[in-house]
C-alpha positions as CSV (number, residue, x, y, z in Angstrom):
1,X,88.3,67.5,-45.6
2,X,91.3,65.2,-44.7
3,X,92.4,64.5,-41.4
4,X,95.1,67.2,-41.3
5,X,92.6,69.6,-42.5
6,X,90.1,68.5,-40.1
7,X,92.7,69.2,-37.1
8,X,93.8,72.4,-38.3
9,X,90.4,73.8,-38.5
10,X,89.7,72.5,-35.0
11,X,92.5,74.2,-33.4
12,X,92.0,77.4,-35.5
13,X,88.4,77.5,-34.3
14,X,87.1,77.5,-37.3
15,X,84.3,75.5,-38.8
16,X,84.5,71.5,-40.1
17,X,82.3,68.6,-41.3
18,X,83.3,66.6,-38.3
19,X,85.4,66.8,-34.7
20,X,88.7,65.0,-35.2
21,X,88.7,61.3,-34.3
22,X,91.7,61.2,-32.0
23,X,91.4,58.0,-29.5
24,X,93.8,56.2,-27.6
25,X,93.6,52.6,-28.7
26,X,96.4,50.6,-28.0
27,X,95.2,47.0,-26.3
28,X,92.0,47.5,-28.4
29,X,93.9,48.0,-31.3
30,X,96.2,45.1,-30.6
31,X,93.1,42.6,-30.3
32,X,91.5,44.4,-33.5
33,X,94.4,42.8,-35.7
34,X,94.5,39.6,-33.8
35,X,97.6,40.7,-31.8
36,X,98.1,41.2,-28.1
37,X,99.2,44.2,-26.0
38,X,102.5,42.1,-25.2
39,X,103.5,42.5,-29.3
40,X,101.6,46.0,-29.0
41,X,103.9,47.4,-26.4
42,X,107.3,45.2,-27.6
43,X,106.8,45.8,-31.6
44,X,106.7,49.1,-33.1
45,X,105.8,47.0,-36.4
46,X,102.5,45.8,-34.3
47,X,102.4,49.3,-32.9
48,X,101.8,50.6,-36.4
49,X,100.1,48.6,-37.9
50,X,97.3,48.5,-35.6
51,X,97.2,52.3,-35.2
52,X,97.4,52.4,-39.1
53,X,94.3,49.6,-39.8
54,X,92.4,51.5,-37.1
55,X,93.1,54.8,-38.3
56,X,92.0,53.3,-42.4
57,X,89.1,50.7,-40.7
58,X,87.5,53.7,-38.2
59,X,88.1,56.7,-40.0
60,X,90.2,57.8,-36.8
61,X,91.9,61.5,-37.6
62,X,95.2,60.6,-35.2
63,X,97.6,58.2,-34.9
64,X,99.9,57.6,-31.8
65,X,103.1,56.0,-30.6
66,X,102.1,55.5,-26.6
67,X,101.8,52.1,-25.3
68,X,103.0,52.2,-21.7
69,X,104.7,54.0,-18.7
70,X,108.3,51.2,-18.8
71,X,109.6,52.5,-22.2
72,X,111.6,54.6,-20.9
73,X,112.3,52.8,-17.5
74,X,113.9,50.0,-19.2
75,X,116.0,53.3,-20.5
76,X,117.2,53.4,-17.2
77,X,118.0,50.0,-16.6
78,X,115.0,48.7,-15.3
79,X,114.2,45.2,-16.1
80,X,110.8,44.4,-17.4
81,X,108.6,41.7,-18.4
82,X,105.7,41.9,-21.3
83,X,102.7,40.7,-20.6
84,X,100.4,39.1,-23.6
85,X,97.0,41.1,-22.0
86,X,98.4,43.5,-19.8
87,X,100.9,46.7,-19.7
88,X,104.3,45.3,-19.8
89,X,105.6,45.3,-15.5
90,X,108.5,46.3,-13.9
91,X,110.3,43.3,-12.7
92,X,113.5,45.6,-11.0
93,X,113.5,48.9,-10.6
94,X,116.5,51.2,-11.8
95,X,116.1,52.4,-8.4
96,X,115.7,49.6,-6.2
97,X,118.6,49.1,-4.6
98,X,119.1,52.9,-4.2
99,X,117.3,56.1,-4.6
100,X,119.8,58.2,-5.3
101,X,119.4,59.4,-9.0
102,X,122.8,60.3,-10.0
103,X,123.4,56.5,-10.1
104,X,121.1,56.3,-13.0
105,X,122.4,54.8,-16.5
106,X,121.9,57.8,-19.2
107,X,119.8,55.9,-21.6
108,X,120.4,57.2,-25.2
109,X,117.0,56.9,-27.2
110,X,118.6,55.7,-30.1
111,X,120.1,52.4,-28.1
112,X,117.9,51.4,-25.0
113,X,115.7,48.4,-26.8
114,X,112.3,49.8,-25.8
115,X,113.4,53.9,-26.5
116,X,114.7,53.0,-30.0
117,X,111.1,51.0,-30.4
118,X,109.0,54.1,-30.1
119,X,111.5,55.9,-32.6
120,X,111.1,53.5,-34.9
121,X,107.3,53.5,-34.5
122,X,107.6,57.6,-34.5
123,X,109.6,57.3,-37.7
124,X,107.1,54.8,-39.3
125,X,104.0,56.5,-38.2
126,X,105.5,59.6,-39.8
127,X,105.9,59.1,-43.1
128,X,102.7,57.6,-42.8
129,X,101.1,61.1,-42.2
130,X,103.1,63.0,-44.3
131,X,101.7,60.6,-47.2
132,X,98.1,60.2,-46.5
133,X,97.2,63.6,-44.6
134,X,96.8,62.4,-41.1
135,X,98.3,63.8,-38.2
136,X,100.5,62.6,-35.5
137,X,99.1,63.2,-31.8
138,X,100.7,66.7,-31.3
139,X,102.8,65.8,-27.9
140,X,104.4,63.2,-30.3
141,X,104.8,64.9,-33.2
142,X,105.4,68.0,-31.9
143,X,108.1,66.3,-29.6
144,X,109.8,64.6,-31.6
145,X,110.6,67.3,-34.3
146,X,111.6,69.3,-31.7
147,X,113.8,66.8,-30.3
148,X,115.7,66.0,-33.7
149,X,116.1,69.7,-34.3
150,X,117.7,70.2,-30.6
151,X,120.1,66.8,-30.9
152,X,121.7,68.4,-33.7
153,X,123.0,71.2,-31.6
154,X,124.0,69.1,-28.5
155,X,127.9,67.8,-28.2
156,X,128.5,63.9,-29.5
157,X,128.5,62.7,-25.9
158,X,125.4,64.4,-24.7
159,X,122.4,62.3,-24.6
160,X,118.4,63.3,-24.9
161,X,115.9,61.6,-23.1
162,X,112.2,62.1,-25.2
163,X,109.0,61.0,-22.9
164,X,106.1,61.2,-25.6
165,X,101.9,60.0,-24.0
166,X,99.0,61.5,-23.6
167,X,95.8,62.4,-25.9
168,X,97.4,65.8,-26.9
169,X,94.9,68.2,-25.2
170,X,98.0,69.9,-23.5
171,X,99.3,71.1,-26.4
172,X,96.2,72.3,-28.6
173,X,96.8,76.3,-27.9
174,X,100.7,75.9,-28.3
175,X,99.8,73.9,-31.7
176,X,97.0,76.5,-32.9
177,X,99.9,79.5,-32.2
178,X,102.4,77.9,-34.6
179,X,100.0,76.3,-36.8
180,X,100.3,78.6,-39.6
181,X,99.0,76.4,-42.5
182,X,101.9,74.4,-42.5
183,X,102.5,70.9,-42.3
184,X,105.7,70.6,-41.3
């Protein structure tokens, strides 16, 4: 049974050799390929990679793209500061010298630095799983299809803000509903 497999038949109830493997690694899989959560949370290459060794080295069922809480405050202008061992900090907040929200930036995913980072890990995580039968954590996956499909339908100068963390728990019953055997 692959990981896929192994997910599927969890969420369908039905029987398997083993529960998925689905942790959240992140500073330990940094320090697991001699990086640091700094590169972790900066580098979707690092990002990757250390999900991917983890996932291979393990026999983890899940890989993810979550790191930390700022990737989409620096979206909205906030100015922050990575940390080798620690979760990247806000240094300024987008709302520091106001609270009044209409005076945020509209980040577009594609363009804030730290946004575009997660893609780009999404992207590279994704044809990871599509290759080698694992699956994406559901909120990311999930999210991120659904994003792509939506963006497509939205007018040139609207924007799309995508938020994608968690261990995917939220999302098992909507997953098991539109499961249907297929991968995509």
């Amino acid at each position: 049974m692959n990981s896929f497999e192994r997910y599927a038949a969890t969420i369908a109830g039905k029987s398997t050799d083993f529960l998925p493997r689905v942790p959240i690694l992140m500073q330990f899989a940094a320090e697991h390929i001699g990086s640091n959560y700094g590169a972790f949370a900066s580098d979707y290459r690092v990002l990757a990679e250390a999900n991917l060794r983890c996932r291979a080295e393990f026999g983890f069922d899940q890989v993810s793209c979550i790191s930390d809480p700022y990737r989409e405050t620096q979206g909205f202008g906030a100015e922050v500061e990575y940390l080798p061992d620690s979760v990247p900090r806000c240094l300024v907040s987008p709302l520091e010298a106001s609270k009044d929200l209409s005076l945020l930036k509209t980040p577009d995913p594609l363009v804030a630095e730290r946004m575009r980072d997660r893609v780009e890990a999404a992207r590279a995580l994704r044809y990871i799983a599509r290759h080698e039968g694992l699956t994406l954590a559901p909120e990311t996956g999930a999210a991120l299809s659904y994003a792509m499909k939506v963006s497509k339908t939205l007018p040139e100068d609207d924007h799309m803000i995508l938020t994608v963390s968690g261990s995917g728990s939220a999302e098992l019953e909507w997953l098991k509903e539109r499961l249907g055997g297929s991968r995509e």
